[in-house]
The first five atom37 places (N, CA, C, CB, O) and aatype in JSON, in Angstrom:
{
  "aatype": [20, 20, 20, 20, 20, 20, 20, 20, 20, 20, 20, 20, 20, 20, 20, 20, 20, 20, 20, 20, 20, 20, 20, 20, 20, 20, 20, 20, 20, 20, 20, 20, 20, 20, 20, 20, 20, 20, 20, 20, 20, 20, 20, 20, 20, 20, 20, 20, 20, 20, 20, 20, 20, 20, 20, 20, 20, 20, 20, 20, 20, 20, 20, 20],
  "atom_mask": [
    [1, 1, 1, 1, 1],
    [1, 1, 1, 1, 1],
    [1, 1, 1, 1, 1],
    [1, 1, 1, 1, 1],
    [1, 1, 1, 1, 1],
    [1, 1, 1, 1, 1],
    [1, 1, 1, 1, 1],
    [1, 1, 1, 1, 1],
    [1, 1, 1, 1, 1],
    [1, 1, 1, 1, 1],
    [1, 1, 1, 1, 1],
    [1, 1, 1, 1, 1],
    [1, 1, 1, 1, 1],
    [1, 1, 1, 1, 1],
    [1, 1, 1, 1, 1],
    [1, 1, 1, 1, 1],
    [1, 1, 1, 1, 1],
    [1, 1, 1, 1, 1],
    [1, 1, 1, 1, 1],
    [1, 1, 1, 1, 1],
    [1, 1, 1, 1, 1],
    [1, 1, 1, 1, 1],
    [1, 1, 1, 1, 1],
    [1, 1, 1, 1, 1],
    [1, 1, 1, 1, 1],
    [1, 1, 1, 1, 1],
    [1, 1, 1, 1, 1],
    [1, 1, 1, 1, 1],
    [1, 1, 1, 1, 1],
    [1, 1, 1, 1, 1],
    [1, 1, 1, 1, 1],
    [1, 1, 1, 1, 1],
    [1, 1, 1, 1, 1],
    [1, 1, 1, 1, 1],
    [1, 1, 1, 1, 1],
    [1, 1, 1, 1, 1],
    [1, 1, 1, 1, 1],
    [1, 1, 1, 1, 1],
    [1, 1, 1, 1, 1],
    [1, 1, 1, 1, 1],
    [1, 1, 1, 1, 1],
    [1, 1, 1, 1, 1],
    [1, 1, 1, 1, 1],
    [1, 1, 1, 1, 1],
    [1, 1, 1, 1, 1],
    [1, 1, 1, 1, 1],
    [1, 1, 1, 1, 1],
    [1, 1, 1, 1, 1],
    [1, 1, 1, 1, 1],
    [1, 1, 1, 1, 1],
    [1, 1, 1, 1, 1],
    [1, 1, 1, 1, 1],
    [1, 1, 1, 1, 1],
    [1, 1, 1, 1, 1],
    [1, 1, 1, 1, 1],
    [1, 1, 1, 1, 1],
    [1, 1, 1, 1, 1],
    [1, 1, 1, 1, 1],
    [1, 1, 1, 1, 1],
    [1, 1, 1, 1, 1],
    [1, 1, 1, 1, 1],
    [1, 1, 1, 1, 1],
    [1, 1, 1, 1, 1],
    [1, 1, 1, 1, 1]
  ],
  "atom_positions": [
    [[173.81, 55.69, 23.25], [173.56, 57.05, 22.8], [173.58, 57.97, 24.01], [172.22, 57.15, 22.05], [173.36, 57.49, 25.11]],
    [[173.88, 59.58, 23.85], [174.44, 60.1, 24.86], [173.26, 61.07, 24.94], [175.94, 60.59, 24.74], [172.76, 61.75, 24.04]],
    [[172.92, 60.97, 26.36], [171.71, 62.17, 26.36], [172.13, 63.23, 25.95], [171.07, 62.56, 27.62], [171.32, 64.08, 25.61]],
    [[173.71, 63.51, 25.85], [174.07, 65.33, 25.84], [173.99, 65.36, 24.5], [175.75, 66.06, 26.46], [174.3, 66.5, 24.14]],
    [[173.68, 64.57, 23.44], [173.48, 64.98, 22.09], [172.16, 65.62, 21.94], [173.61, 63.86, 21.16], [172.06, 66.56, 21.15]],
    [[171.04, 65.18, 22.7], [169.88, 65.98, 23.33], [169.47, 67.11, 23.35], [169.84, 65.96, 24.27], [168.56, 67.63, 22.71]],
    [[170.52, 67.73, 24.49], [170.61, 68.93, 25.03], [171.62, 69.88, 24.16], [171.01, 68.73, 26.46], [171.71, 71.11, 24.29]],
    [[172.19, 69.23, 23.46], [172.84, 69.95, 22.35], [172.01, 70.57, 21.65], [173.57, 69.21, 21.52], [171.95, 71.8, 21.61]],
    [[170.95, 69.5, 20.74], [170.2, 70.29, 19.88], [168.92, 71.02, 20.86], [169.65, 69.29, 18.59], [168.61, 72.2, 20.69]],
    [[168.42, 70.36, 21.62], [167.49, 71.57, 22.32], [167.67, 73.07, 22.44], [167.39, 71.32, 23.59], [166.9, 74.02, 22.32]],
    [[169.44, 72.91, 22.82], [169.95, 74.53, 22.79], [170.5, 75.07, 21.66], [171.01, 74.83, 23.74], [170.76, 76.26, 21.84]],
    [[170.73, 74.73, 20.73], [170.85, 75.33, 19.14], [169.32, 75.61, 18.8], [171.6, 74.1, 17.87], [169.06, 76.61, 18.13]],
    [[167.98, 74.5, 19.38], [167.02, 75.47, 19.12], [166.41, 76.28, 19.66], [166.38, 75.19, 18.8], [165.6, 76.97, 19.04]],
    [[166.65, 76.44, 21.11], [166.34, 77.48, 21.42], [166.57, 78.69, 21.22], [166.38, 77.43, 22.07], [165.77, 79.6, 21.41]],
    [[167.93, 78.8, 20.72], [169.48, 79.9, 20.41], [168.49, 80.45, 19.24], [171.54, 79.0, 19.73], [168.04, 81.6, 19.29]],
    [[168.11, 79.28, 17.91], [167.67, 79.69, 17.06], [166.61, 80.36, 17.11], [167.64, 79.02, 16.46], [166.41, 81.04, 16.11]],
    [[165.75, 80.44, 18.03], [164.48, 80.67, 18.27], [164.16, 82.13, 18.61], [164.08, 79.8, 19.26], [163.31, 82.99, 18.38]],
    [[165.68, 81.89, 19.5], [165.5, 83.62, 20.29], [166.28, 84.55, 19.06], [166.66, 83.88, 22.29], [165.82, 85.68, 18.91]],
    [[166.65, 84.42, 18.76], [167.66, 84.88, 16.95], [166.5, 85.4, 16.1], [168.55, 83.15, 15.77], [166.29, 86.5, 15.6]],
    [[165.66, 84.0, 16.09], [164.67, 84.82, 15.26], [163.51, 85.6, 15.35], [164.32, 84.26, 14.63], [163.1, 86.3, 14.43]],
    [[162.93, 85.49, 16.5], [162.3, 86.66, 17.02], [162.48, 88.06, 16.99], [162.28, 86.52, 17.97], [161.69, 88.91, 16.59]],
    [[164.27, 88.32, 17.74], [165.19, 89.1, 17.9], [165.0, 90.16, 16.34], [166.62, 88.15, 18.18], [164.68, 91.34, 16.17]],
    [[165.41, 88.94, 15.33], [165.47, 89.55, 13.83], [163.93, 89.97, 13.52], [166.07, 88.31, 12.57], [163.44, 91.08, 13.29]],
    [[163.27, 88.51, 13.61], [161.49, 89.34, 12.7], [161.01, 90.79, 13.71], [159.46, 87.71, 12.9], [160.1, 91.53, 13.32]],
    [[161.63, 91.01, 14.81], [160.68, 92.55, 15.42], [161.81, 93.37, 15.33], [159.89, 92.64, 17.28], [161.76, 94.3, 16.13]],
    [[163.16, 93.33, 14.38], [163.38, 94.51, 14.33], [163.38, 94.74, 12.78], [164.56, 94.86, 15.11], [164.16, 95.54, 12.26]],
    [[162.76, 94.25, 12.29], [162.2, 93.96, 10.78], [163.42, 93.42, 9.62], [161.5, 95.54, 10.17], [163.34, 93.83, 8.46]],
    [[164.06, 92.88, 9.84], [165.42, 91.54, 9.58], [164.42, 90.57, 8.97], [166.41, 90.66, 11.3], [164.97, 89.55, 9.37]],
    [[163.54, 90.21, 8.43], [163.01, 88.94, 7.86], [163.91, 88.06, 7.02], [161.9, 89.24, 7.05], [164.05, 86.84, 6.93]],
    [[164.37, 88.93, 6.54], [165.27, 87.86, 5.3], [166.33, 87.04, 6.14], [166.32, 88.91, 3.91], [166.58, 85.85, 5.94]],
    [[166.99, 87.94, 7.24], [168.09, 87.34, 8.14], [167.24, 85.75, 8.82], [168.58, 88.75, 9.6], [167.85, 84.69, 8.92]],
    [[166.04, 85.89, 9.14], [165.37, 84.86, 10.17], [165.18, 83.52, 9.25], [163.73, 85.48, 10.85], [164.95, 82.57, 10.0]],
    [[165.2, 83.18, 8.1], [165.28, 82.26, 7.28], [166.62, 81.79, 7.28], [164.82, 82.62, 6.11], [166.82, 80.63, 7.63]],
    [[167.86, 82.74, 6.85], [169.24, 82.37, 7.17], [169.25, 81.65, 8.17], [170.09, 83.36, 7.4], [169.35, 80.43, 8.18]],
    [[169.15, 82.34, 9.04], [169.04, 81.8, 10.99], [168.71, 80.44, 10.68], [167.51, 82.64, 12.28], [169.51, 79.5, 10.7]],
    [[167.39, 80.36, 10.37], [166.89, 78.85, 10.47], [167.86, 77.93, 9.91], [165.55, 78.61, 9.72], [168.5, 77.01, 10.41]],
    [[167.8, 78.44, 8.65], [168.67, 76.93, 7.89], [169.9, 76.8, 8.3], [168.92, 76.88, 6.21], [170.45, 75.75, 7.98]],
    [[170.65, 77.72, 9.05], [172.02, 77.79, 9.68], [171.6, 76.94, 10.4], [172.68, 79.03, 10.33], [171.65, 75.81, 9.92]],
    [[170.95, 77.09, 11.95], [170.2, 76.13, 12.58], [170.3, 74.78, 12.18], [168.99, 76.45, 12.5], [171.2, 74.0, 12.5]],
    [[169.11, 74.52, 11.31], [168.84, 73.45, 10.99], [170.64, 72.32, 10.36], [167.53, 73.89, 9.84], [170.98, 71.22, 10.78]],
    [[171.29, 73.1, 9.43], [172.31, 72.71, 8.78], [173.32, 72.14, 10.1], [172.87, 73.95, 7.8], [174.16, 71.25, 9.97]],
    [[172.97, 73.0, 11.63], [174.23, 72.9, 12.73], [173.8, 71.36, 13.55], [174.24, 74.55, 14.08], [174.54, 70.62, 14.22]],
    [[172.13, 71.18, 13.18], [171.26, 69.91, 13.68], [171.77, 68.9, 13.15], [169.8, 69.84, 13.37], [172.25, 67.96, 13.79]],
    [[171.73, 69.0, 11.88], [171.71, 67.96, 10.85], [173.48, 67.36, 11.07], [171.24, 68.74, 9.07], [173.81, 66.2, 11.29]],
    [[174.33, 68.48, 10.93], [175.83, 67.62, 10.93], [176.27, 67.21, 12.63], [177.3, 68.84, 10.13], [177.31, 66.64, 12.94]],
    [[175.37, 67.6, 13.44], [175.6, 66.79, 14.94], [175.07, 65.64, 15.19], [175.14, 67.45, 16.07], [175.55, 64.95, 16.08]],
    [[173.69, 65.1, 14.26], [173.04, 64.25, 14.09], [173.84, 63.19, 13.21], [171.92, 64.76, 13.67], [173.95, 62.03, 13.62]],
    [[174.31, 63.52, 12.19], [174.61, 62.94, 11.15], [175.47, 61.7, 11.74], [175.28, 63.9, 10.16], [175.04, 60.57, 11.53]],
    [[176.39, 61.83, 12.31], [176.91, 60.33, 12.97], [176.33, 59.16, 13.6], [177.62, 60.53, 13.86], [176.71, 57.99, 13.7]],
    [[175.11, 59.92, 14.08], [174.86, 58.83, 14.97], [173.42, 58.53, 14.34], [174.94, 59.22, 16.69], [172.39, 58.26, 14.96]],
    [[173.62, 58.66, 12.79], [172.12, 58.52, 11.98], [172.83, 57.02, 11.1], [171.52, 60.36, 10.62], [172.22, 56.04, 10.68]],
    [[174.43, 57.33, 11.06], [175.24, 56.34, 10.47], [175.16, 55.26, 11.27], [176.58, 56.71, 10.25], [174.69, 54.24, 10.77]],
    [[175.65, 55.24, 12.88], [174.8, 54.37, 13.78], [174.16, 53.62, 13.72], [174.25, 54.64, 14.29], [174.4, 52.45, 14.01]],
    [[172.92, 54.16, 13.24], [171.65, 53.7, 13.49], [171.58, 52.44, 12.08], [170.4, 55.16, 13.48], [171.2, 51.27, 12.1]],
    [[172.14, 53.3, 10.93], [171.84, 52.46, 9.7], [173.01, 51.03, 9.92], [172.16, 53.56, 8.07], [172.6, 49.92, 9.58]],
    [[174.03, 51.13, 10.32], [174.41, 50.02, 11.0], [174.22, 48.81, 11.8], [174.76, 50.29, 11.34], [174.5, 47.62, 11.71]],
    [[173.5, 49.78, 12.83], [172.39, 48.85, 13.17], [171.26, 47.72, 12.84], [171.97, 49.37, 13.43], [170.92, 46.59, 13.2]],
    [[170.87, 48.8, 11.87], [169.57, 48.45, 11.14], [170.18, 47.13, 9.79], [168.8, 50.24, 10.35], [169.36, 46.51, 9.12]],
    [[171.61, 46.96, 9.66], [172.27, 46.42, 8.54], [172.48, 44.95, 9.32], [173.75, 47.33, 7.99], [172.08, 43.87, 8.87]],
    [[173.08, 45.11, 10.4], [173.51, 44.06, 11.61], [171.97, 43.44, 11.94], [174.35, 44.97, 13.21], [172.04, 42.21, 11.98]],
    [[171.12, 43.76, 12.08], [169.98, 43.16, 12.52], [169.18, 42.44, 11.45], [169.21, 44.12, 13.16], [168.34, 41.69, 11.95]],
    [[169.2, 42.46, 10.1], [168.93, 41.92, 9.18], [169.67, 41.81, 7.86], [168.03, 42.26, 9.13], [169.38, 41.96, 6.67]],
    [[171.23, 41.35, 8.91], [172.13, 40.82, 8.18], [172.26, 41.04, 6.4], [171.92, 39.52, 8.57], [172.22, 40.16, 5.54]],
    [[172.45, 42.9, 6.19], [172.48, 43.17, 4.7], [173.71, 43.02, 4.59], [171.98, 44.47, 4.1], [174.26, 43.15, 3.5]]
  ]
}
């Protein structure tokens, strides 16, 4: 596993973080929920391969 998958999502959340601040003080609330789940949705499909990985793993080690 590659540390830069890591630092990938650390900086999508930080990105997200400063986005939504940015939005809730200039009174954007509705936008800062978007933000998030955009976020979250950009986590989830960078993750998603190496979650397949894992269940492979987990198949190989008790031979399902």
């Amino acid at each position: 596993m590659d540390i830069e998958i890591i630092f990938k999502v650390a900086a999508v959340g930080l990105i997200v973080a400063v986005l939504n601040q940015l939005l809730s003080r200039s009174g954007r609330d509705e936008y800062t929920m978007i933000t998030t789940l955009a976020g979250i949705i950009i986590v989830l499909m960078m993750v998603l391969p190496y979650v397949g990985t894992l269940f492979g793993y987990v198949r190989s080690v008790f031979d399902l």
